[in-house]
C-alpha positions in Angstrom: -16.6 23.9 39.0 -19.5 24.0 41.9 -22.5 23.1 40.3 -25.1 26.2 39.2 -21.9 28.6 38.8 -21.6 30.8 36.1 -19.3 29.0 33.4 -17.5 31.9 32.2 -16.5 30.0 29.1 -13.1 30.3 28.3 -11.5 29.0 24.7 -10.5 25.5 24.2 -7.1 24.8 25.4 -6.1 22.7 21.9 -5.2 25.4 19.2 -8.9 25.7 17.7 -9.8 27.9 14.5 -12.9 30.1 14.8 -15.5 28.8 12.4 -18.6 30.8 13.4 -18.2 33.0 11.0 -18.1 31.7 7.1 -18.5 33.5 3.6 -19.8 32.1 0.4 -21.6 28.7 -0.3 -24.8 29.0 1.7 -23.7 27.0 4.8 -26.8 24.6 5.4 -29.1 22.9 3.2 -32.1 23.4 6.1 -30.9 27.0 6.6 -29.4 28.1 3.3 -32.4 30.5 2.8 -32.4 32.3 6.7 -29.6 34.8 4.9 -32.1 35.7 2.5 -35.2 36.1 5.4 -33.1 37.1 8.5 -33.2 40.7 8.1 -36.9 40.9 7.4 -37.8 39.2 10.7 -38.8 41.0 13.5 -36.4 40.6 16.4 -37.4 43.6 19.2 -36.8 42.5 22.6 -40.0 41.5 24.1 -40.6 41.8 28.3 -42.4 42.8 30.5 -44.0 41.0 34.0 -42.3 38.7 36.0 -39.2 36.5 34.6 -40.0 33.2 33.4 -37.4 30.5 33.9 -36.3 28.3 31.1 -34.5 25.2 31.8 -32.4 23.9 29.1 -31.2 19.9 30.0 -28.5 19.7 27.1 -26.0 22.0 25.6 -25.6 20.6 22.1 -27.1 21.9 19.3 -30.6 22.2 19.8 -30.1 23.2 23.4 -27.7 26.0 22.3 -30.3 27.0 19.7 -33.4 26.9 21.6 -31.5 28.8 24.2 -30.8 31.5 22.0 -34.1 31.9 20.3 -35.5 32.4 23.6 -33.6 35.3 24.6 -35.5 37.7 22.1 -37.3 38.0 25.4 -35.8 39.8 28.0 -38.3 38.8 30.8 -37.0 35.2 30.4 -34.7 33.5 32.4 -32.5 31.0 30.7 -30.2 28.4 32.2 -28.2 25.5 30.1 -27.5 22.6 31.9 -24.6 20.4 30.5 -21.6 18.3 31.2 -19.0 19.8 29.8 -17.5 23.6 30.1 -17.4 23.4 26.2 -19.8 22.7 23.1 -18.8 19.4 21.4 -19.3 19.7 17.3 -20.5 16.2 17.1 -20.6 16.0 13.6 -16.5 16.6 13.5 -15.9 13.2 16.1 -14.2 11.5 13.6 -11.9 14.5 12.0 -10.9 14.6 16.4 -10.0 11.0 16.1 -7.8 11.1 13.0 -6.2 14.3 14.4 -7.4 17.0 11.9 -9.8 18.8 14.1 -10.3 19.1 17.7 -14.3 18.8 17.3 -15.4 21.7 20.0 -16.0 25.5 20.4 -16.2 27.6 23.5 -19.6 28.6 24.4 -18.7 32.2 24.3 -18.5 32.2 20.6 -22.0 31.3 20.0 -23.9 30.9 23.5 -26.3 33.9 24.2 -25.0 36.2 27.5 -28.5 35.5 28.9 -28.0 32.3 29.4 -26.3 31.1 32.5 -24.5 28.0 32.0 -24.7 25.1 35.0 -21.9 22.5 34.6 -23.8 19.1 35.9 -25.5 16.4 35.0 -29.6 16.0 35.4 -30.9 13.3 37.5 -33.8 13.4 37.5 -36.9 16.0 36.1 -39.6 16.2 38.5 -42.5 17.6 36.9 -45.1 17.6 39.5 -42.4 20.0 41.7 -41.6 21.4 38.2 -38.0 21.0 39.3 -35.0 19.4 38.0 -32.5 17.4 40.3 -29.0 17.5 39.3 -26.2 14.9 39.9 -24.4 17.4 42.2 -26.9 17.2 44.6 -28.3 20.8 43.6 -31.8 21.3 41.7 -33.5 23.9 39.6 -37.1 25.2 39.5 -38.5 25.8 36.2 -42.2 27.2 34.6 -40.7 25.6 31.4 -38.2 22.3 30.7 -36.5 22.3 27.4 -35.7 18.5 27.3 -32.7 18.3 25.0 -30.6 15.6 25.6 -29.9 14.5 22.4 -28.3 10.8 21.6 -25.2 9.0 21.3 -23.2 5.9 20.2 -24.6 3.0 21.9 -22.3 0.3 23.3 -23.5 -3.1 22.3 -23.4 -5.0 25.5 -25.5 -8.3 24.4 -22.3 -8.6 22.1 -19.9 -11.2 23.6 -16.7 -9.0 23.7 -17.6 -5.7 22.9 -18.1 -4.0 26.5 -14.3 -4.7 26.7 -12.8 -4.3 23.5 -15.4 -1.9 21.1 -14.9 2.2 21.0 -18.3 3.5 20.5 -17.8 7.5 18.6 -21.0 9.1 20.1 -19.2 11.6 22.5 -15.9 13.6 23.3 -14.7 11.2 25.8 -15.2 7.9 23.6 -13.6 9.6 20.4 -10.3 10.7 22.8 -10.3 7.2 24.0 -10.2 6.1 20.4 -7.8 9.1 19.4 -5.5 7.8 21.9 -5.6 4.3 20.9 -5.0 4.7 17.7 -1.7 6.3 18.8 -0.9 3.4 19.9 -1.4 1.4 17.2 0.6 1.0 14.0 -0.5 2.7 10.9 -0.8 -0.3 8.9 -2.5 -2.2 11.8 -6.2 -3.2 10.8 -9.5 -1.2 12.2 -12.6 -2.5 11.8 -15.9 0.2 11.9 -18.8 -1.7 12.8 -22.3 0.3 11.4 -22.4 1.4 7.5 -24.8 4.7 8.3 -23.2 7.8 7.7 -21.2 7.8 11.1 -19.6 4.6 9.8 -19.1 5.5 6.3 -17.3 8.7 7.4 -15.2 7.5 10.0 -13.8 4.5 8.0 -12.9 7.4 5.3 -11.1 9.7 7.3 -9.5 6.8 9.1 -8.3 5.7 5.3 -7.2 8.5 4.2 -5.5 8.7 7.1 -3.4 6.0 6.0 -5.2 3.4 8.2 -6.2 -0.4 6.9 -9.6 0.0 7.4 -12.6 -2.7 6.8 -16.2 -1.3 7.1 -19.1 -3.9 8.5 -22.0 -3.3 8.0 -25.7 -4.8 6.9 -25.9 -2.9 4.3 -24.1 0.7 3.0 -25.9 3.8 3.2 -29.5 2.3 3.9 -30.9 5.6 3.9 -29.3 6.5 0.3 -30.8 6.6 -3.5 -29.3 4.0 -5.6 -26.6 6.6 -7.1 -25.9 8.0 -3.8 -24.7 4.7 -2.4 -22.7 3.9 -5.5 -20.8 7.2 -5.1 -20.0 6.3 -1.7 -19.3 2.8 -2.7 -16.5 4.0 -5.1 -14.9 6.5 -3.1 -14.5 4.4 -0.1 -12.6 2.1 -2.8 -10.8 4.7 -3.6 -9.6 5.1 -0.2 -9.0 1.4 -0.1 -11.7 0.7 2.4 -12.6 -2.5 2.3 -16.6 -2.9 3.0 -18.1 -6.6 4.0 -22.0 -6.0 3.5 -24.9 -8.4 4.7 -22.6 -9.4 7.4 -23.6 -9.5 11.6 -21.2 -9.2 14.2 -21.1 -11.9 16.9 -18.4 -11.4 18.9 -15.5 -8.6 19.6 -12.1 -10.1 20.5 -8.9 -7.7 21.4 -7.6 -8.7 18.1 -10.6 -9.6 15.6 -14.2 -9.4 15.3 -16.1 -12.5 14.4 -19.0 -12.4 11.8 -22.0 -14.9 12.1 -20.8 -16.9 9.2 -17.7 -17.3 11.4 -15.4 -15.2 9.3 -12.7 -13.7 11.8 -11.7 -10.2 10.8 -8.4 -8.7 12.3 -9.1 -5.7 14.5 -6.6 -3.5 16.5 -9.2 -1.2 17.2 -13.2 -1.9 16.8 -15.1 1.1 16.1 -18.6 0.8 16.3 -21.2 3.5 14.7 -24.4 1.3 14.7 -27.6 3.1 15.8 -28.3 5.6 18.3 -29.7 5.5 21.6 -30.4 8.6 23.8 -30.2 9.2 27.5 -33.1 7.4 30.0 -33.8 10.5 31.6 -37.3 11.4 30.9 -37.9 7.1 30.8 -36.1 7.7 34.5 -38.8 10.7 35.5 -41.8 8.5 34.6 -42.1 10.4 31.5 -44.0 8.7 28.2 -41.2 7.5 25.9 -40.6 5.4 22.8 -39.4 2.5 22.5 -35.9 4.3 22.2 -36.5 6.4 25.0 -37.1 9.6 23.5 -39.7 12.0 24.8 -43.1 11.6 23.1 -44.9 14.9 22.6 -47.3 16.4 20.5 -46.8 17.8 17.2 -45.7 21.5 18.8 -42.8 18.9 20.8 -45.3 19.7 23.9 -44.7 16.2 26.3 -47.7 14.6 26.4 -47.6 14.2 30.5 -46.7 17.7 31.2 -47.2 21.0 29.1 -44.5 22.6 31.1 -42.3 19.9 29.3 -41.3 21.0 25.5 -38.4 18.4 23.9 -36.2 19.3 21.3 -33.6 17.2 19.1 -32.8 13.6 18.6 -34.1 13.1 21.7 -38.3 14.0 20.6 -41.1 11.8 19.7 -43.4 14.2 17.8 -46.5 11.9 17.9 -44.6 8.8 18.5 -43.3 9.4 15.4 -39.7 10.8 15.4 -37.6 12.5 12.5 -34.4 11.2 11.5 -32.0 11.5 14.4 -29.3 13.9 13.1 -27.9 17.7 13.6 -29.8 19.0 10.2 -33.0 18.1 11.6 -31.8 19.0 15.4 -32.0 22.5 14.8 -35.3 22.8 13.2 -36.9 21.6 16.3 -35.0 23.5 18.7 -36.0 26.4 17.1 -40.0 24.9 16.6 -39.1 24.2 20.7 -38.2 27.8 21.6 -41.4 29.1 19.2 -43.6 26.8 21.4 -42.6 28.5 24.5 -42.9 32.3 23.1 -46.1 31.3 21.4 -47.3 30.8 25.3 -45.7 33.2 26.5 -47.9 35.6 24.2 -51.0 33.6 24.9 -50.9 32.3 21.3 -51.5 28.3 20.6 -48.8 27.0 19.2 -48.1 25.9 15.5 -47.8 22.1 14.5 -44.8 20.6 12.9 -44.0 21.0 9.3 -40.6 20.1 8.6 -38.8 19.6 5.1 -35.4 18.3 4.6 -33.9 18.8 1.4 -30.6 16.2 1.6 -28.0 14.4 3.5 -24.3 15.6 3.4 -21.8 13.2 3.7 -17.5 13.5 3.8 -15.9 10.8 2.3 -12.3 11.8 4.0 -11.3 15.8 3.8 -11.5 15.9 -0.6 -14.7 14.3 -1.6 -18.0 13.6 -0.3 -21.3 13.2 -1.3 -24.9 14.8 -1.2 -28.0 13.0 -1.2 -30.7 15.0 -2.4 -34.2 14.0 -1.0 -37.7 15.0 -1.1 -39.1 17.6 2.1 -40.1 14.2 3.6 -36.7 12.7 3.6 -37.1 10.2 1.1 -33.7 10.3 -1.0 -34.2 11.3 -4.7 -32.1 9.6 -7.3 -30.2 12.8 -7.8 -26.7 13.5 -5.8 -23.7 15.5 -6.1 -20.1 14.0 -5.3 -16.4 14.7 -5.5 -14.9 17.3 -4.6 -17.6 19.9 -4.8 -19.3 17.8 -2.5 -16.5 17.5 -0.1 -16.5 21.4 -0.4 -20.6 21.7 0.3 -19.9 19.6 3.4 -17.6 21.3 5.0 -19.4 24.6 4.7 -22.3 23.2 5.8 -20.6 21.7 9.2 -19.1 25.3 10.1 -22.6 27.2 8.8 -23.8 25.0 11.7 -21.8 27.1 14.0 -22.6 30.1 12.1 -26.1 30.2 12.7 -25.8 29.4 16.4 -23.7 32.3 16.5 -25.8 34.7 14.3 -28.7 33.7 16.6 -27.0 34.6 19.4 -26.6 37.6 18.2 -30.0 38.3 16.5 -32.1 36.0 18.4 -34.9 34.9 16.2 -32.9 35.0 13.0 -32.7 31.6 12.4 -35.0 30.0 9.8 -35.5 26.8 8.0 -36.9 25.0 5.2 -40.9 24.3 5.9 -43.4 23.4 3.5 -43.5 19.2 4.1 -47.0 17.5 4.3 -46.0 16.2 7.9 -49.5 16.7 9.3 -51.6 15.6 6.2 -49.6 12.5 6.5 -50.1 11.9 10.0 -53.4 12.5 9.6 -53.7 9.3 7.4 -52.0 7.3 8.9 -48.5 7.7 7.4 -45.1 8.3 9.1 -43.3 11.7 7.6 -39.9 12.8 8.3 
């Protein structure tokens, strides 16, 4: 495809089954309540005066979001910059790699129309010119830059082996790579899953129950669980017959083991590694202020603190230096806080502040059980979870309600809604880190 022409966004070519549209459970635990609210919201379309243009660098969930929030007004001109012709469910990586879902969704499902979609890569932002420079060669002027490039898997290159022999699972490429490996690998050949998060634990338990002989590294399981939450997990990847080494390093990746620093070799046909995140270097690249992971530091209305034509959204923000949680649930809450930033301008209003609450972390512990860590709106775990099958059931519907409210806002721009009501900026204002 030249770059800047209208994707027209066909379906996936895999056999794919529509999941933008769900009934029952309510679908997200940050968005559970927008069925309740979305019909009292005013959505007219706004306009009037000349057409501002949007750029969007990222089409993953908070891109697509913000993007579609945005076209509430019709005197704004929106264009979605990303890779790929289609819209990669991160969150279902591992279900693509053991071969029971094909993780992606054409953007015609639940992209707005108004949004032209430019298959490329950004190179570079260049906020003085206020344009963005694409890989292609091509650029794009902008009024505003919605920077959200969200994160990935890194690869852990001061690891003596692992550039070689490791399969990061932060993108569609690496999981095919790792699909396609496994095929060649016998089903009783070992895996190892380096990283005990909840990438890690939910890759080693759809790799079990998959049938794979899986063993789980980590430093410690489920870090950011209560107590009870990280013994349900605990037990169901036993279940599974996962077999978990905690308080354990890796120190070097072989083709056929991974070495621990107490020198214990583990066999490996196939390394996965899920530890950390790291996001792109673009804004570090544009002589933007970053953190010391490289994401974007704004102000508390995700407004970059170099340039207020610069608004960040996603893993890839620094609110204050002081990031939430990198993950899809909180993702969407600031794209949508993103898009409201640039309206609120738009109508010559000051934008609002930051006040988050996150009610839990969903985890699926292979396709019949899971578990759900409920936590306080600061994202402190609570000792109080749910697990089993329920759980499992909770999950699911919460990863297609994902879908469901990109699509619904899409539809009825402005719809979207989310849990506030945390003490973000009372905390920050004494000194504490929040979410």
């Amino acid at each position: 495809m030249l770059a800047g022409a209208r994707e027209r966004r066909g379906p996936p070519t895999k056999p794919h089954v529509d999941r933008t549209k769900t009934t029952g459970f309510p679908w997200s635990l940050t968005g559970a309540l927008g069925a309740i609210v979305e019909d009292m919201k005013d959505t007219s379309v706004l306009g009037g005066g000349s057409a501002t243009r949007v750029v969007i660098v990222g089409g993953g969930y908070a891109g697509v979001l913000t993007a579609n929030r945005l076209s509430q007004r019709a005197d704004i001109d929106i264009t979605l910059v990303n890779p790929r012709p289609i819209f990669v469910e991160r969150i279902r990586l591992h279900q693509l790699v053991a071969g029971n879902d094909d993780a992606v969704e054409s953007y015609s499902a639940i992209l707005t129309d108004r949004a032209n979609l430019v298959v490329d890569s950004a190179q570079l932002i260049d906020a003085a010119a206020h344009q963005l420079r694409l890989i292609s060669g091509a650029s794009l002027s902008f009024d505003f830059l919605i920077y959200a490039v969200g994160s990935t898997a890194p690869m852990p290159a001061a690891v003596p082996g692992a550039p070689e022999f490791v399969y990061p699972l932060g993108e569609l490429e690496a999981a095919q790579r790792l699909a396609a490996r496994l095929a060649d690998v016998p089903l009783q050949a070992p895996i190892v899953v380096v990283g005990g998060g909840l990438t890690g634990i939910e890759a080693a338990s759809e790799f079990a129950e998959a049938g794979r002989n899986v063993t789980l590294v980590t430093g410690a399981l489920g870090p950011s669980l209560a107590k009870g939450g990280r013994k349900s997990v605990a037990r169901q990847l036993t279940k599974l017959g996962v077999r978990v080494v905690e308080n354990a390093t890796v120190t070097q990746v072989g083709e056929d083991r991974v070495t621990l620093r107490d020198g214990t070799d583990l066999p490996s046909a196939a390394t996965v590694w899920t530890a950390g995140f790291i996001v792109p270097t673009l804004a570090a690249d544009s002589g933007l202020s970053t953190d010391r992971l490289g994401r974007l530091v704004t102000d508390e209305t995700l407004t970059s603190v170099d340039d207020p034509s610069i608004i960040a959204a996603g893993d890839a923000a620094s609110p204050s230096a002081q990031p939430l949680r990198m993950s899809c649930q909180l993702a969407m809450p600031l794209a949508s806080h993103a898009a409201d930033t640039v309206l609120a301008r738009l109508q010559g209003r000051e934008p609002t502040a930051l006040n988050p609450a996150s009610v839990g972390q969903c985890i699926s512990l292979g396709r019949h059980a899971g578990t759900i860590q409920m936590s306080h709106f600061n994202d402190v775990a609570l000792p109080m979870h749910l697990s089993g099958h329920l759980a499992a059931t909770i999950k699911e519907a919460v990863c297609k309600g994902t879908l469901s409210f990109l699509s619904e806002e899409a539809r009825k721009p402005g719809s979207y809604f989310w849990p506030h009501g945390g003490k973000r900026q009372k905390n920050l204002k004494k000194g504490r880190v929040d979410v």
